[in-house]
C-alpha positions in Angstrom: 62.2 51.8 85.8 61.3 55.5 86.8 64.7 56.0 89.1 66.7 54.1 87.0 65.7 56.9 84.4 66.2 59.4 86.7 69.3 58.4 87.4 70.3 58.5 83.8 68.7 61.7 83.2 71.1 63.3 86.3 74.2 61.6 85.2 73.5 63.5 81.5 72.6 66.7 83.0 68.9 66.5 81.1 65.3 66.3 82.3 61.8 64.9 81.3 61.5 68.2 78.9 65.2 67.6 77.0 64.1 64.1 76.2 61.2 65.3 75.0 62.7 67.7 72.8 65.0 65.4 71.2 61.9 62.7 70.2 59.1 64.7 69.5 57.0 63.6 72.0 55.3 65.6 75.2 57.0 66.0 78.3 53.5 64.2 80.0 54.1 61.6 77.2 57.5 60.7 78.8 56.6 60.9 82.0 53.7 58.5 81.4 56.0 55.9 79.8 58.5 56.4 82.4 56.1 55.9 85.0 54.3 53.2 83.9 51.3 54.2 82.6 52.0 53.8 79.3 53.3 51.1 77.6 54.5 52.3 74.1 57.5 50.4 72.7 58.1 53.1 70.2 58.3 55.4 73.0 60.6 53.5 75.1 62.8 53.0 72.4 62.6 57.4 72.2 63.4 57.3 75.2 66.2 54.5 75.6 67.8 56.7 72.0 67.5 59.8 73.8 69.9 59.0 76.9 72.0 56.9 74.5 71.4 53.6 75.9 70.9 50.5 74.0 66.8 49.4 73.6 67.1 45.6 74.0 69.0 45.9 77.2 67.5 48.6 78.3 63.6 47.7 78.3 64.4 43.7 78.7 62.3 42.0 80.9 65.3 41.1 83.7 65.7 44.9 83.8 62.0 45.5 84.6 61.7 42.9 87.1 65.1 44.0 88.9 63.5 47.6 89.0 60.5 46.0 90.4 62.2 43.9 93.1 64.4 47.0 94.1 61.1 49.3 94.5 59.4 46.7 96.4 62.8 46.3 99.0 62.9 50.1 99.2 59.1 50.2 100.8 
C-alpha cells in the first residue's frame, strides 16, 4: 500500500506532513498506517479523504492483496 501512497502523494504534489495537516493526525501517525504498522480504519479513511480518493475502493481487500503480490514480485 506504501508506494501506491507515494505515488499518490507525488502525483498531488504533497507529502506525509500535508496529509497530516489536513486530518489532524502526526506525521509518524501516517507513516505508521501507511506502512503497516497500524491498522486504524479511521485513519485510513484520513488518509484515503486527504488525497481525494474514495475509502471503499481504496482500502478494499483486492487492493491490499494486489499491493502485496506487486511487493513480493518486485523482491
Amino acid at each position: 500500500m506504501d508506494k501506491i501512497i507515494k505515488k499518490l502523494l507525488i502525483d498531488r504534489g504533497l507529502t506525509i506532513a500535508d496529509l497530516a495537516r489536513k486530518s489532524g493526525y502526526t506525521r509518524a501517525h501516517f507513516s505508521a498506517a501507511i506502512h503497516g504498522r497500524v491498522n486504524s480504519p479511521k485513519v485510513q479513511r484520513a488518509i484515503a479523504t486527504a488525497l481525494g480518493v474514495e475509502f471503499e475502493r481504496f482500502w478494499s481487500p483486492v487492493t491490499l492483496s494486489e499491493t502485496s503480490q506487486s511487493d513480493r514480485a518486485g523482491s
